[in-house]
SEBAZA-264278 format. One record per residue: z negated, x negated, y negated of N, C-alpha, C in turn. Coordinates in Angstrom, 1 decimal, decimal comma. Layout:
[pt [Z X Y] [Z X Y] [Z X Y]]
...
This chain:
[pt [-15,1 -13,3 -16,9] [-15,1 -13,8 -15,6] [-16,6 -13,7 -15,1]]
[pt [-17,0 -13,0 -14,2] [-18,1 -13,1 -13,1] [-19,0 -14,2 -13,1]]
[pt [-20,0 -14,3 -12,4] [-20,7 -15,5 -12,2] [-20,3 -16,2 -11,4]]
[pt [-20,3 -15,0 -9,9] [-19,6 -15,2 -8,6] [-18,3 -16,2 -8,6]]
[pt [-17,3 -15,7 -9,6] [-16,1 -16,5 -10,2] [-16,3 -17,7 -10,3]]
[pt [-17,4 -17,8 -11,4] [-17,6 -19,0 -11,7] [-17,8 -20,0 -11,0]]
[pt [-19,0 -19,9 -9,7] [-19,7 -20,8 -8,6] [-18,7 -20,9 -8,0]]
[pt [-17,2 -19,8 -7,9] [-16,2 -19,9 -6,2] [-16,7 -19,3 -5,3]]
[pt [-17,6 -18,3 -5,5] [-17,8 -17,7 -4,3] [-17,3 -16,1 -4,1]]
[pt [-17,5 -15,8 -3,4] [-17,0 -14,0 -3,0] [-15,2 -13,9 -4,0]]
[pt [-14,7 -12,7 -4,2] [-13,8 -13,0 -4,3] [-13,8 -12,0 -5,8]]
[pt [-13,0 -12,7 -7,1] [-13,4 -12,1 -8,0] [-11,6 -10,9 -8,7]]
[pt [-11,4 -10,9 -7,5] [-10,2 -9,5 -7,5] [-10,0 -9,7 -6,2]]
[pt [-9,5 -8,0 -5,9] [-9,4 -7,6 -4,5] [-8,2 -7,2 -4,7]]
[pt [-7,2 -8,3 -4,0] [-6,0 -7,5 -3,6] [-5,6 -7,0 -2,4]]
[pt [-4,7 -6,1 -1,9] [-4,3 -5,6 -0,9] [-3,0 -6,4 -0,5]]
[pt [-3,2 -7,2 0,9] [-1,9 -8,0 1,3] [-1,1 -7,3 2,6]]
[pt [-2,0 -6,5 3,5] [-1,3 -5,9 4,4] [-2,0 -4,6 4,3]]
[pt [-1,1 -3,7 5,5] [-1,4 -2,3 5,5] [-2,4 -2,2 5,6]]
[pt [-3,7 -2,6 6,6] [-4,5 -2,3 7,1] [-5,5 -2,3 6,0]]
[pt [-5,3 -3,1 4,7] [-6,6 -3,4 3,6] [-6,2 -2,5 3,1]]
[pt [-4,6 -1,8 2,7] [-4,2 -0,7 1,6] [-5,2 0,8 2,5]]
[pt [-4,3 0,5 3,7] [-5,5 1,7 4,5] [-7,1 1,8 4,5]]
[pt [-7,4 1,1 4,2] [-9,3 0,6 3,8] [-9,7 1,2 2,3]]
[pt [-8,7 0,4 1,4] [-8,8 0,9 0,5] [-8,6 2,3 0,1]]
[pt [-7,9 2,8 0,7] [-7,5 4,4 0,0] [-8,6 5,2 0,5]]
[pt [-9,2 4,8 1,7] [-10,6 5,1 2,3] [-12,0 4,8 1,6]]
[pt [-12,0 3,8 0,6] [-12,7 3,5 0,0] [-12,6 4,1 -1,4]]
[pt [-11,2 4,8 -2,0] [-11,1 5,8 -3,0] [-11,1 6,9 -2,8]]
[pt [-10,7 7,2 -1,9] [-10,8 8,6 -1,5] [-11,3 9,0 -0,5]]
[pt [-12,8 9,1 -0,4] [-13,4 9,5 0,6] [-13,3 10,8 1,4]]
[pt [-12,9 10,7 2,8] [-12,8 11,9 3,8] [-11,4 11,8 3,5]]
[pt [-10,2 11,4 3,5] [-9,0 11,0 3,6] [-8,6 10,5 5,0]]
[pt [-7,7 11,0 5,6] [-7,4 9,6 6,4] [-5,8 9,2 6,2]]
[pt [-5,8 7,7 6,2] [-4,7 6,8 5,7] [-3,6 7,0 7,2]]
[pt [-2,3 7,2 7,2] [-1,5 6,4 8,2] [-0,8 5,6 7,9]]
[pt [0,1 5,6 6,8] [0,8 4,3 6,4] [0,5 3,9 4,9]]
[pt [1,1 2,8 4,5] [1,4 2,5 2,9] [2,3 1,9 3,1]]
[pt [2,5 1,3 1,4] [3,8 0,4 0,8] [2,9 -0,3 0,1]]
[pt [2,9 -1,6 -0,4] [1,8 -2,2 -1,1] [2,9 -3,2 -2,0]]
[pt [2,5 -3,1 -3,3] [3,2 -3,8 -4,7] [2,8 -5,5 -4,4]]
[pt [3,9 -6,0 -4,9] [4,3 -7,1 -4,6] [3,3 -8,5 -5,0]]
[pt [2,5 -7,6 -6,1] [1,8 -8,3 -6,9] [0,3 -7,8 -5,8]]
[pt [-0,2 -6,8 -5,1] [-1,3 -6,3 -4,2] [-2,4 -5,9 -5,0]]
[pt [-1,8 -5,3 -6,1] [-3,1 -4,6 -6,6] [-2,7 -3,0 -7,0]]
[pt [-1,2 -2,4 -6,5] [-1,2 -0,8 -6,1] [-0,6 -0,8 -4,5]]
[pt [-0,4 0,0 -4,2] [0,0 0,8 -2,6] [-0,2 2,3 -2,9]]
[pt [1,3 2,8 -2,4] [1,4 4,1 -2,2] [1,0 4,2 -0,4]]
[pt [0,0 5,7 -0,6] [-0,8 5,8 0,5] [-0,3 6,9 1,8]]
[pt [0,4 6,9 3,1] [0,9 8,6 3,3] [-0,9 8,8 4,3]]
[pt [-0,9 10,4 3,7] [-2,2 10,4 4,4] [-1,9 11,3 5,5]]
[pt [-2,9 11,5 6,6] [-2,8 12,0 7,4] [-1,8 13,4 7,4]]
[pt [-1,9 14,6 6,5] [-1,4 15,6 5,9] [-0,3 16,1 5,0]]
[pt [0,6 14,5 5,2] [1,9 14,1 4,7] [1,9 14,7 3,2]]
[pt [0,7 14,2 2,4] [0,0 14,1 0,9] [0,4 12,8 1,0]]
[pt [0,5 12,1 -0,3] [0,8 11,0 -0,8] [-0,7 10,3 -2,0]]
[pt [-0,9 9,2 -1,8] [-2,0 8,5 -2,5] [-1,7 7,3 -3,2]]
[pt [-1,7 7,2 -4,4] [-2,0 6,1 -5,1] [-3,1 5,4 -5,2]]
[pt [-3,2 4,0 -5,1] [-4,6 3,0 -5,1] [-3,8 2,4 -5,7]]
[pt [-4,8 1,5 -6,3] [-4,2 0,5 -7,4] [-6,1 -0,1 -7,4]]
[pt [-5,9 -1,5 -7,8] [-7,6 -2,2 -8,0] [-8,0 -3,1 -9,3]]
[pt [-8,8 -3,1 -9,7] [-8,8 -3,7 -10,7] [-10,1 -4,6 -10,8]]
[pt [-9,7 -5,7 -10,6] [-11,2 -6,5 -10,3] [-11,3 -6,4 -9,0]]
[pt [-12,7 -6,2 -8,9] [-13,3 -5,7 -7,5] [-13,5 -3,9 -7,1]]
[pt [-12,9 -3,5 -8,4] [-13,0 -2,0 -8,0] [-11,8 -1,6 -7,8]]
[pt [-11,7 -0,3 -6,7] [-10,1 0,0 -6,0] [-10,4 2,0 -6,1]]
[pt [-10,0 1,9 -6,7] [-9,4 3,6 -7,5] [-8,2 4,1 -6,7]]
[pt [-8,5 5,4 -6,9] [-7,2 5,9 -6,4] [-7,2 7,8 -6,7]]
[pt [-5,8 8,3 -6,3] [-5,7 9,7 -6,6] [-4,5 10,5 -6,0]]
[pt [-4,3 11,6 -5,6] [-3,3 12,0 -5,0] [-2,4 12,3 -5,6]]
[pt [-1,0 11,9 -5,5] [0,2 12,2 -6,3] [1,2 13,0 -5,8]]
[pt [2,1 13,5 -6,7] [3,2 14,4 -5,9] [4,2 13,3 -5,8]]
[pt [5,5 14,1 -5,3] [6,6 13,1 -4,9] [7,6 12,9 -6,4]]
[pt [7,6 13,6 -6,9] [8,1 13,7 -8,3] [7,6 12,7 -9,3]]
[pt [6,4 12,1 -9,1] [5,7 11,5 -10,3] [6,5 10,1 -9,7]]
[pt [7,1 9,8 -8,4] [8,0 8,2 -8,7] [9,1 8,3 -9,2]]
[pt [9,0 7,1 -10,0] [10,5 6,5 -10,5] [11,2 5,3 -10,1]]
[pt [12,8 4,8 -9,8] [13,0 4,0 -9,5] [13,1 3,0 -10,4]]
[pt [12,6 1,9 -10,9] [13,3 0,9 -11,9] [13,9 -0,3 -11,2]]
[pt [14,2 -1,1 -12,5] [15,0 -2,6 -11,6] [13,8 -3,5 -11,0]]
[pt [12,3 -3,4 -11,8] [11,4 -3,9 -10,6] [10,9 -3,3 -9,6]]
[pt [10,8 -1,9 -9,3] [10,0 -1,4 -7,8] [10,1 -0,1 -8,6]]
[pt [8,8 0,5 -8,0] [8,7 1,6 -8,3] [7,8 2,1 -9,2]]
[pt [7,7 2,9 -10,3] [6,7 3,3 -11,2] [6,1 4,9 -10,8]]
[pt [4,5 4,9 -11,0] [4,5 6,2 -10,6] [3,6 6,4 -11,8]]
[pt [4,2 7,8 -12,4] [4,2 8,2 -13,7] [2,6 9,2 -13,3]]
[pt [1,6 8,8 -13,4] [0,7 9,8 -12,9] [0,4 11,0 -13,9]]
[pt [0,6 10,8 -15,1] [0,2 11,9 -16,5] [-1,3 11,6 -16,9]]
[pt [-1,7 11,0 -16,5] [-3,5 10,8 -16,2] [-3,8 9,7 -17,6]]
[pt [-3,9 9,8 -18,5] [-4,3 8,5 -19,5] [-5,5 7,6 -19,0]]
[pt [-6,2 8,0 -18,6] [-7,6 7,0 -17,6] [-7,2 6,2 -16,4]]
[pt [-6,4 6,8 -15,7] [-5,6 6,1 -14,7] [-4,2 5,2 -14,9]]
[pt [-3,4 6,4 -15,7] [-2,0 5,5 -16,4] [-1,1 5,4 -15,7]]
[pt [0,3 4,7 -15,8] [1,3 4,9 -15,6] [1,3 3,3 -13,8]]
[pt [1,3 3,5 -13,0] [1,4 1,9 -12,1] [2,8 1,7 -11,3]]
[pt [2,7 0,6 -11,8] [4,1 0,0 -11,3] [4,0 -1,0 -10,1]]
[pt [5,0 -0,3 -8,8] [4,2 -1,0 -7,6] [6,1 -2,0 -7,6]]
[pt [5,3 -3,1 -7,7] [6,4 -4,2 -8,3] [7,0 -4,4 -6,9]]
[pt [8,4 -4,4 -6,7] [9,3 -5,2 -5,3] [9,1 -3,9 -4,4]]
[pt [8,7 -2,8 -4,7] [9,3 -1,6 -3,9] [10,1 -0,8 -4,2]]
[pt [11,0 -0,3 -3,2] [12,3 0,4 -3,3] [12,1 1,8 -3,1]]
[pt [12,8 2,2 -3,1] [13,0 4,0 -2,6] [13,4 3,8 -1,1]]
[pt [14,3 3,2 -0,4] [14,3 2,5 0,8] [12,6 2,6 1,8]]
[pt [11,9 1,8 1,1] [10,6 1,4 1,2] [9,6 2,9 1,3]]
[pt [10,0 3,6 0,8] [9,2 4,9 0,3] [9,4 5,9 1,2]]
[pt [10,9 5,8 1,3] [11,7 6,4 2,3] [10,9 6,6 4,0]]
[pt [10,7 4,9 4,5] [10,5 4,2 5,4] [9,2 5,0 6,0]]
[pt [7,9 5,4 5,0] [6,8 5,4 5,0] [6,3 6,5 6,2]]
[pt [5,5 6,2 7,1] [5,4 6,8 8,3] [6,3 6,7 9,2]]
[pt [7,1 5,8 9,3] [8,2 6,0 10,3] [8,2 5,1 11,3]]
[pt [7,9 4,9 12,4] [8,4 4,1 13,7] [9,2 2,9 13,0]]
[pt [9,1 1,8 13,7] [9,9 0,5 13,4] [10,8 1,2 14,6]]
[pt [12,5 0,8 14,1] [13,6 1,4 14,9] [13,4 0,0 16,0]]
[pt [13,6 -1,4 14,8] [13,9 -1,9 16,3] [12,6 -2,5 17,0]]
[pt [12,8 -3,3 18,3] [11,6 -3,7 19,2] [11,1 -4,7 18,5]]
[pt [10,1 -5,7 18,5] [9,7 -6,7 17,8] [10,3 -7,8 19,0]]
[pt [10,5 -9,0 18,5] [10,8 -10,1 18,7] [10,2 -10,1 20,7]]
[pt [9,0 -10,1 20,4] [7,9 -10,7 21,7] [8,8 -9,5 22,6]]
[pt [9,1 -8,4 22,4] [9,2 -7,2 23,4] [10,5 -7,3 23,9]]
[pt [11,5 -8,4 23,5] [12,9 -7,9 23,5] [12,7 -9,4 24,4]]
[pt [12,1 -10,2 24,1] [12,2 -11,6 24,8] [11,4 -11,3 26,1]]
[pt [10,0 -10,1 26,4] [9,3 -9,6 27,4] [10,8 -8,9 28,4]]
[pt [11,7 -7,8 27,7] [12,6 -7,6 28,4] [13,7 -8,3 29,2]]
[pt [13,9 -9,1 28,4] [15,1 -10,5 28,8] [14,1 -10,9 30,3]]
[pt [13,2 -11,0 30,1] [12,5 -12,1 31,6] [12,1 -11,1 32,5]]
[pt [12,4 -10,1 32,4] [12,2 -8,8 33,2] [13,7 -8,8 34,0]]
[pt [14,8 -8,6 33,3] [16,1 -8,6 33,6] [16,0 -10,0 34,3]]
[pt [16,2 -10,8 34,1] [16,2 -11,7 35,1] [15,5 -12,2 36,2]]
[pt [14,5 -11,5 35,9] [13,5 -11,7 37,5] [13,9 -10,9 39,0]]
């Protein structure tokens, strides 16, 4: 454990909780990339990345350091916890992005079908005005 750890100060792992930090991160592994969506593991320490050029990126963090590498679509597998992506890489290794589906993977880049809550309730008071 850190020093930093030790006092409570700064943060002694960096997880990814929403898109916007997975998107930072893969920016921060893969420089000159650009991120448009992810999927982020349950546990927030991998996210599969779609990049600008409908390539695919794995990040995964360890500590305070956030790695990452381009993967094909072949290297995922489905298991009973999420998804495993088999990279071949021994330095990197095998990461399992825990509570993601093929659903989820599926999803990636894609428009929300439906409107969000606020937009459908903006509509309703429109209709009735």
């Amino acid at each position: 454990m850190g020093l930093a750890a030790l006092l409570g100060i700064g943060r002694p792992d960096r997880m990814m909780r929403t898109i916007d930090e997975a998107l930072d991160a893969a920016l921060d592994a893969l420089p000159g990339t650009q991120a448009v969506d992810a999927v982020i593991s349950a546990d927030g320490r991998a996210a599969l990345v779609l990049l600008s050029d409908a390539r695919i990126a794995l990040v995964r963090t360890r500590g305070r350091r956030v790695s990452g590498r381009e993967v094909a679509w072949p290297m995922l597998r489905q298991t009973y916890d999420g998804i495993v992506v088999e990279t071949g890489d021994r330095r990197f290794g095998d990461v399992a992005l825990v509570g993601v589906t093929a659903l989820d993977i599926r999803r990636l880049g894609q428009a929300p079908m439906a409107p969000a809550i606020a937009e459908m309730v903006a509509m309703d008071e429109l209709a009735d005005a």
